[in-house]
Backbone atoms as SQL, in Angstrom:
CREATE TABLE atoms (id INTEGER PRIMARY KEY, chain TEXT, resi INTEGER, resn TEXT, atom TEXT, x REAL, y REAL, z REAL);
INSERT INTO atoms VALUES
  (1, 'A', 1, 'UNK', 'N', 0.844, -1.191, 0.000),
  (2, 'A', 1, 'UNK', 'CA', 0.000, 0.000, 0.000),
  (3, 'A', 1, 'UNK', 'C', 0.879, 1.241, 0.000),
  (4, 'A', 2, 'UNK', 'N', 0.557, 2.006, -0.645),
  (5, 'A', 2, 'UNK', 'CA', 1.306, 3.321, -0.593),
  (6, 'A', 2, 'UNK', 'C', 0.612, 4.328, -0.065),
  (7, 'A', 3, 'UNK', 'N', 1.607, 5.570, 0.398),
  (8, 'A', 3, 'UNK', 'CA', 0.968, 6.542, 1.475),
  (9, 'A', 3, 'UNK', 'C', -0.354, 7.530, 1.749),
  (10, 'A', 4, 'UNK', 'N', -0.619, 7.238, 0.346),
  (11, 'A', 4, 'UNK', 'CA', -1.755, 7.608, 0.284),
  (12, 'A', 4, 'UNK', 'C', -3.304, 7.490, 0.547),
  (13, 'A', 5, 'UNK', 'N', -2.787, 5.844, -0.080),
  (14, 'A', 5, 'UNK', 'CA', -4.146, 4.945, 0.399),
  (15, 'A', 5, 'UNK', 'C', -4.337, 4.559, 1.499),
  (16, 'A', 6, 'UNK', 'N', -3.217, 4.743, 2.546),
  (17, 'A', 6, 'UNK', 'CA', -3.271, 4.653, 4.155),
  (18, 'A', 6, 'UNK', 'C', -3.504, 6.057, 4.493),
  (19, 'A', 7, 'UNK', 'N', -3.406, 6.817, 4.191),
  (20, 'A', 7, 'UNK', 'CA', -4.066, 8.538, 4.679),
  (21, 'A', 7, 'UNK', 'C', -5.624, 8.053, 4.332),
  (22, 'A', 8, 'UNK', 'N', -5.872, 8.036, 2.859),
  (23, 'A', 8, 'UNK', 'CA', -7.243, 8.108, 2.679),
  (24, 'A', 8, 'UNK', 'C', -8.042, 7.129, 3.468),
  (25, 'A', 9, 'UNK', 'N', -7.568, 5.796, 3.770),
  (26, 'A', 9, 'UNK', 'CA', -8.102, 5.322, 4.638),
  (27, 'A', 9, 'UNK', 'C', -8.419, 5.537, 6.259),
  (28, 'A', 10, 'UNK', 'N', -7.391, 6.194, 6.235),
  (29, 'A', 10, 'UNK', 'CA', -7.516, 6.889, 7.839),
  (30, 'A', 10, 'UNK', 'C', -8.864, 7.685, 7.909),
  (31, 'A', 11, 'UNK', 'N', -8.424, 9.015, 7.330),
  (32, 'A', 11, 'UNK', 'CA', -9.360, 10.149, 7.027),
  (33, 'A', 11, 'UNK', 'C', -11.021, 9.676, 7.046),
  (34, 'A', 12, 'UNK', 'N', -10.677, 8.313, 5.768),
  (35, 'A', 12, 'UNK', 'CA', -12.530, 7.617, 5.848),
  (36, 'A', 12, 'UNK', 'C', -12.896, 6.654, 6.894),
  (37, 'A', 13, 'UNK', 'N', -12.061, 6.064, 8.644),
  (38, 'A', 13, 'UNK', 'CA', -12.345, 5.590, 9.325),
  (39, 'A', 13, 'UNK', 'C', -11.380, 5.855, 10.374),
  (40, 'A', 14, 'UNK', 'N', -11.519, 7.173, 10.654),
  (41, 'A', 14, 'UNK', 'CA', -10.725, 7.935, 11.846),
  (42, 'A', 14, 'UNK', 'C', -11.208, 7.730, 13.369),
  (43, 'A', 15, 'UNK', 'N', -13.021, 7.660, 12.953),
  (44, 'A', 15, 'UNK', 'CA', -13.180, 7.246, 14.273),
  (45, 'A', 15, 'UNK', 'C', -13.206, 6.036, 14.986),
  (46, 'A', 16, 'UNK', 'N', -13.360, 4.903, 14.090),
  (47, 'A', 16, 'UNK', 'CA', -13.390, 3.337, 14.137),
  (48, 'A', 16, 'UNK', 'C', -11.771, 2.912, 14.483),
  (49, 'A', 17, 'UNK', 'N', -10.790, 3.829, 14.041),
  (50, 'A', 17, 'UNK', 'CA', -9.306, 3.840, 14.047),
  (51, 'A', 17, 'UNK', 'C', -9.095, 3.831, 15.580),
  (52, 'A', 18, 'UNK', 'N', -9.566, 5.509, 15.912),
  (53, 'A', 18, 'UNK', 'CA', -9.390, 5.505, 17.116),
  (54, 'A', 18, 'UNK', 'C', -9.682, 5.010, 18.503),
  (55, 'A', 19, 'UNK', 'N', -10.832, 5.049, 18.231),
  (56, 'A', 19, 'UNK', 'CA', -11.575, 4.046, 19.211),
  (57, 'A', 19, 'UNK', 'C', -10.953, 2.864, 19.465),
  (58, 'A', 20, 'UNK', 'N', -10.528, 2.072, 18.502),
  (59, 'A', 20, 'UNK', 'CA', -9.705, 0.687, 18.842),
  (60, 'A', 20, 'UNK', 'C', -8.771, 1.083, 19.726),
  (61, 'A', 21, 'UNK', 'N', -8.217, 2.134, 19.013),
  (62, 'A', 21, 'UNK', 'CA', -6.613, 2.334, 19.444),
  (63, 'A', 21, 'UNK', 'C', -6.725, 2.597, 20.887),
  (64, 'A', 22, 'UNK', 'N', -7.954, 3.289, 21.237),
  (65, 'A', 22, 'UNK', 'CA', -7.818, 3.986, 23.055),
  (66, 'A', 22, 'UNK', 'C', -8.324, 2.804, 23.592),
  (67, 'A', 23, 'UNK', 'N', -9.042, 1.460, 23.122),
  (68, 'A', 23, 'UNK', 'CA', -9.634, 0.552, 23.506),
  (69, 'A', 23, 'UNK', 'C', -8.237, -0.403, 24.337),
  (70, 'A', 24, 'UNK', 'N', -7.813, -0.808, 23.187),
  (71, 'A', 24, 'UNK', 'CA', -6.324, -1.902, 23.141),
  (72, 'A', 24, 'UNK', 'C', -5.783, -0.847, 23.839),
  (73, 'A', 25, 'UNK', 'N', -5.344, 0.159, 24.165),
  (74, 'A', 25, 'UNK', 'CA', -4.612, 0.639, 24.803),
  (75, 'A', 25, 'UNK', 'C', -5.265, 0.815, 26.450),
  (76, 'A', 26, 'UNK', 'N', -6.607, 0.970, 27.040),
  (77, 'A', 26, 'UNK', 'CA', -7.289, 0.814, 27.918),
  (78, 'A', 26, 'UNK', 'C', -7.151, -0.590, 28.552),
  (79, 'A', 27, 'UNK', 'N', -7.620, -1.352, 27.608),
  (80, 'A', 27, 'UNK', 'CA', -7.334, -2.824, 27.445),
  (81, 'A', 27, 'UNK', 'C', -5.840, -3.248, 28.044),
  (82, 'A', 28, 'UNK', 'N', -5.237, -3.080, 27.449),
  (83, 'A', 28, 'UNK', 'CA', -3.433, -3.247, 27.955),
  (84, 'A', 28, 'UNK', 'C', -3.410, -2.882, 29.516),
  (85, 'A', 29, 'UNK', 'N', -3.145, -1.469, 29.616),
  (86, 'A', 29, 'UNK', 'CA', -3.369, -1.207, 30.823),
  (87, 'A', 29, 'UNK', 'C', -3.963, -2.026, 32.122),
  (88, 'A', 30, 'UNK', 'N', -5.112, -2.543, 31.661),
  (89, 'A', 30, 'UNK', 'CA', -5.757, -2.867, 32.949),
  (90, 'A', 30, 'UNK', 'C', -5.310, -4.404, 32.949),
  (91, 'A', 31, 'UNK', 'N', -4.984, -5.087, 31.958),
  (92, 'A', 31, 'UNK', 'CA', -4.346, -6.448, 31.881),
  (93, 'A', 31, 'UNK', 'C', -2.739, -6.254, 32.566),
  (94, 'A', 32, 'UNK', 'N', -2.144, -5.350, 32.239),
  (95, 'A', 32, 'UNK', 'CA', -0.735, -5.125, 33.177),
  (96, 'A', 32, 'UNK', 'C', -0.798, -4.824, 34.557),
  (97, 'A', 33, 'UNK', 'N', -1.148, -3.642, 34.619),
  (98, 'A', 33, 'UNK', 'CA', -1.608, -3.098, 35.836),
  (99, 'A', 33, 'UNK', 'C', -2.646, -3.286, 36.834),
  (100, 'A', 34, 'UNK', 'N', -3.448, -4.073, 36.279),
  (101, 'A', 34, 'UNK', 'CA', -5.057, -4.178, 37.099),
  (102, 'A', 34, 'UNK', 'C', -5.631, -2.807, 37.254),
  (103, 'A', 35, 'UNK', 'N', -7.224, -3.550, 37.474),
  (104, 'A', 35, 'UNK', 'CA', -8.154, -2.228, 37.783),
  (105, 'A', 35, 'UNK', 'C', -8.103, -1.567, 38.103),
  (106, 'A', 36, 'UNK', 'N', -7.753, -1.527, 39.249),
  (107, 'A', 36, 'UNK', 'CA', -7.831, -0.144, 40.773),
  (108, 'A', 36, 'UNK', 'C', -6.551, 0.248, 40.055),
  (109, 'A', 37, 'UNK', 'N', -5.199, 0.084, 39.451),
  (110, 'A', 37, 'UNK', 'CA', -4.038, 0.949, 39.522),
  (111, 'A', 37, 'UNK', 'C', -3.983, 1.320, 37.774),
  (112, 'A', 38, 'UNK', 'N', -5.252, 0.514, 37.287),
  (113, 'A', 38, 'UNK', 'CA', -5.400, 1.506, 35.753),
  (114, 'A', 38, 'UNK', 'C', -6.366, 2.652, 36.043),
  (115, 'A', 39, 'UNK', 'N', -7.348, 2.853, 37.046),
  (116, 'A', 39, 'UNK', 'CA', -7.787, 3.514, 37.168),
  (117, 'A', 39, 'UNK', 'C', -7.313, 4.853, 38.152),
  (118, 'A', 40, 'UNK', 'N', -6.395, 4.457, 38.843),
  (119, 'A', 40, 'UNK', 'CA', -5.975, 5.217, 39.421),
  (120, 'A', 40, 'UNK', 'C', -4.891, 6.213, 38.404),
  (121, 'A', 41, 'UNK', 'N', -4.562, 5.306, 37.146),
  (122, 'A', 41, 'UNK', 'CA', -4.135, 6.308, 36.080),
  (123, 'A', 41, 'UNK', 'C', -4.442, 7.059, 35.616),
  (124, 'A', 42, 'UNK', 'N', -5.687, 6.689, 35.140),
  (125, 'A', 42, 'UNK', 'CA', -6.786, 7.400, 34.793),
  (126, 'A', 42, 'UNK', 'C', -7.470, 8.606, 35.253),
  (127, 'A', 43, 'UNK', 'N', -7.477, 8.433, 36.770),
  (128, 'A', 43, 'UNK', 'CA', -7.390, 9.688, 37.448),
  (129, 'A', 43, 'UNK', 'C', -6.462, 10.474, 37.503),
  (130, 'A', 44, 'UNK', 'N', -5.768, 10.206, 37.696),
  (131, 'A', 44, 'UNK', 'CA', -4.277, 11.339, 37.753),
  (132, 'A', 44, 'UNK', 'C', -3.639, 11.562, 36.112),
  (133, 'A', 45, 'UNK', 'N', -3.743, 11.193, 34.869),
  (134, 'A', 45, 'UNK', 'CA', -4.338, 11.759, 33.662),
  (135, 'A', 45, 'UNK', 'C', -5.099, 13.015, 33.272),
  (136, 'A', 46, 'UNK', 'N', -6.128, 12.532, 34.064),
  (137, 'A', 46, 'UNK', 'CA', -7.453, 13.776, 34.242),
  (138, 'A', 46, 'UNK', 'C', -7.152, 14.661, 34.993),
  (139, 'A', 47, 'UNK', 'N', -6.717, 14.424, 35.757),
  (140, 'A', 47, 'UNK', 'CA', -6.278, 15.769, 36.600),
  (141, 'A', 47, 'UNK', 'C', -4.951, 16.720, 36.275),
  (142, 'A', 48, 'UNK', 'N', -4.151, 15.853, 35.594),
  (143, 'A', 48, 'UNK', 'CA', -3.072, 16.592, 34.959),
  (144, 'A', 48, 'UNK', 'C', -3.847, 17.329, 33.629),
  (145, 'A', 49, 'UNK', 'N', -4.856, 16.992, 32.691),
  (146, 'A', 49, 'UNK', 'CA', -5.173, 17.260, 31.770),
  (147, 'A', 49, 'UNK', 'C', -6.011, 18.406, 32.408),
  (148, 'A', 50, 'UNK', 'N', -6.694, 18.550, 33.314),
  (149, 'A', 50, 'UNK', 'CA', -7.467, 19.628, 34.201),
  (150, 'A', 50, 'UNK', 'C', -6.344, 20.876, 34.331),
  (151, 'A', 51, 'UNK', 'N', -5.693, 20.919, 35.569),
  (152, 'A', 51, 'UNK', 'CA', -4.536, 21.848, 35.738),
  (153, 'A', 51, 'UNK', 'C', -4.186, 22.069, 34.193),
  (154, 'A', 52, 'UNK', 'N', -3.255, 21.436, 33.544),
  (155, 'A', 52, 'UNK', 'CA', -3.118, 21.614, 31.729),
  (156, 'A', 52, 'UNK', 'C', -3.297, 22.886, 31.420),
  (157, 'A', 53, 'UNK', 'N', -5.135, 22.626, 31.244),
  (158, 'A', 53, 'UNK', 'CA', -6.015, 23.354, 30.973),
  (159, 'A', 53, 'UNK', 'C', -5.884, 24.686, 31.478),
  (160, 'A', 54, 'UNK', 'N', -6.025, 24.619, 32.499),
  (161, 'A', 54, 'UNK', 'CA', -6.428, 26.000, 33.307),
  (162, 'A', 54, 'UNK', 'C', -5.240, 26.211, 32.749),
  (163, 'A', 55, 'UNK', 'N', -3.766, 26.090, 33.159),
  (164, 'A', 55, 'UNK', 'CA', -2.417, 26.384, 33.160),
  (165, 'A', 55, 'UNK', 'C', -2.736, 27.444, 31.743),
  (166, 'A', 56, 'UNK', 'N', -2.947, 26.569, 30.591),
  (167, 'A', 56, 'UNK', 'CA', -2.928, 27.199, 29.590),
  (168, 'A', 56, 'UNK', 'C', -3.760, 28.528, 29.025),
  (169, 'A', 57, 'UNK', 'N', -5.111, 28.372, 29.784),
  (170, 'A', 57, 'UNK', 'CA', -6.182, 29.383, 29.661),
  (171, 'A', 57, 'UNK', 'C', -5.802, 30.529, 30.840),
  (172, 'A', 58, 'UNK', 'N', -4.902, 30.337, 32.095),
  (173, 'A', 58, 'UNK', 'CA', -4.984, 31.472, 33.323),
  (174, 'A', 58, 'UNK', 'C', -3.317, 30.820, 33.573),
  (175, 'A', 59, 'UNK', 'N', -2.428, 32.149, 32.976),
  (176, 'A', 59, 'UNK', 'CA', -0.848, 31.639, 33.624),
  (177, 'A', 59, 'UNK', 'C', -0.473, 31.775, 35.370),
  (178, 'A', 60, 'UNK', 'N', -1.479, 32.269, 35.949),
  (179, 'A', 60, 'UNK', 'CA', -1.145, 32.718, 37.437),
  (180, 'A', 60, 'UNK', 'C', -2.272, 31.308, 37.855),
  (181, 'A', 61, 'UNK', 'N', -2.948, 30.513, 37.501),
  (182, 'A', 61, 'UNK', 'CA', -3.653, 29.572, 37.923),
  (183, 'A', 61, 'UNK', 'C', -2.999, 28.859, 39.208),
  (184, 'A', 62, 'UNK', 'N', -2.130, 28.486, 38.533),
  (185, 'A', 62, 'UNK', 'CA', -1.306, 27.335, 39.375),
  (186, 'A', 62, 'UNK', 'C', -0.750, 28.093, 41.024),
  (187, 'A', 63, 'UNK', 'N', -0.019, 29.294, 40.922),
  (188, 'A', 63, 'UNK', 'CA', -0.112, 30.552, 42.000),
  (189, 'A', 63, 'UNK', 'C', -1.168, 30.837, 42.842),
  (190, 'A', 64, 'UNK', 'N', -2.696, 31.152, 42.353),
  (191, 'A', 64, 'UNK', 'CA', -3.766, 31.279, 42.673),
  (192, 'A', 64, 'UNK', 'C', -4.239, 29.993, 43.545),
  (193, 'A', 65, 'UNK', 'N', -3.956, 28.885, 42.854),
  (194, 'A', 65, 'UNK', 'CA', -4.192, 28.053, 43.494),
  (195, 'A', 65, 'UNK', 'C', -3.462, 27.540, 44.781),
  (196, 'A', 66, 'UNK', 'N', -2.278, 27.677, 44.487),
  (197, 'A', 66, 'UNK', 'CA', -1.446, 27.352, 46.352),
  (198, 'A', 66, 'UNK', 'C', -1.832, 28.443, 47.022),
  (199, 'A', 67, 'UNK', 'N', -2.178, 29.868, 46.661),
  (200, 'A', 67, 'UNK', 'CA', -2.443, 30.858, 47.665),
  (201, 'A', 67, 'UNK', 'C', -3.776, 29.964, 48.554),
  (202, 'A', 68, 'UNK', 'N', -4.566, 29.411, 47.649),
  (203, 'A', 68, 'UNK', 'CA', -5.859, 29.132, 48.444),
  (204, 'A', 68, 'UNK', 'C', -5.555, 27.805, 49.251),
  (205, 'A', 69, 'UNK', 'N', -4.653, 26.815, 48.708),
  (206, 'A', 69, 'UNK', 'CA', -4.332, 26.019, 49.464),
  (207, 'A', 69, 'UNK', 'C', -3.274, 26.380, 50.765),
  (208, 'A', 70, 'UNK', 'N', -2.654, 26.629, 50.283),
  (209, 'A', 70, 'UNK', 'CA', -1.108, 27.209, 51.067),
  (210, 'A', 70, 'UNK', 'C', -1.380, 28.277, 51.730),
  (211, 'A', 71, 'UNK', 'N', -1.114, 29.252, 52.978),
  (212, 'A', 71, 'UNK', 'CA', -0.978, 30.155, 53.749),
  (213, 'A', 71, 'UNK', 'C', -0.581, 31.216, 52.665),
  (214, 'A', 72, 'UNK', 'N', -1.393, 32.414, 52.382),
  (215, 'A', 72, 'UNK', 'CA', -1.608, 33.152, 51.125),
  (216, 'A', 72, 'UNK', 'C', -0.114, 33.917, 51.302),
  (217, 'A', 73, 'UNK', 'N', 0.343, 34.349, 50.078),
  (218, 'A', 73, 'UNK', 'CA', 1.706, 35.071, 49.632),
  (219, 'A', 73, 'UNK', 'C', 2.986, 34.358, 49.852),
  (220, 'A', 74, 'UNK', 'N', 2.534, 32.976, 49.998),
  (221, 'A', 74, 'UNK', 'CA', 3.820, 31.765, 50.053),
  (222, 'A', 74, 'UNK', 'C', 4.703, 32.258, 48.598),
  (223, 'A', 75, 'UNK', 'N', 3.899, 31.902, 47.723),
  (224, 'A', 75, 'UNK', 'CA', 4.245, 31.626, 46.487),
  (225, 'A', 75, 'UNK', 'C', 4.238, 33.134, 45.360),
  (226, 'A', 76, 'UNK', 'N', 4.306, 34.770, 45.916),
  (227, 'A', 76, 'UNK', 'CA', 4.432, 35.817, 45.022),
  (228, 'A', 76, 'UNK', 'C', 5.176, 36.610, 45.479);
């Protein structure tokens, strides 16, 4: 097959592609690791992808946030 006909095929089953791919890869995980410590990946994933977020949308986020955790003006 040449590179093309593997693009065009992508493009026409991107979501059937992916889905496997996060499946077998979900899949893996919990066969290595077990439940409770794939899921506990899973959480701490999400929560890095959370902070991420903010990080990227509010640069003082991460600051803001130890003030409220932390004894305020630790961290400015």
């Amino acid at each position: 097959m040449n590179k093309e006909k593997i693009i065009e095929f992508y493009t026409s089953h991107r979501g059937e592609i992916n889905g496997a791919a996060i499946g077998l890869v979900i899949a893996l995980t919990v066969l290595i690791f077990g439940v409770l410590k794939a899921l506990f990946v899973a959480f701490c994933v999400g929560i890095g992808y959370y902070i991420g977020k903010r990080l990227s949308e509010d640069k003082d986020y991460l600051k803001n946030l130890l003030d409220r955790v932390l004894p305020p003006g630790t961290y400015r």
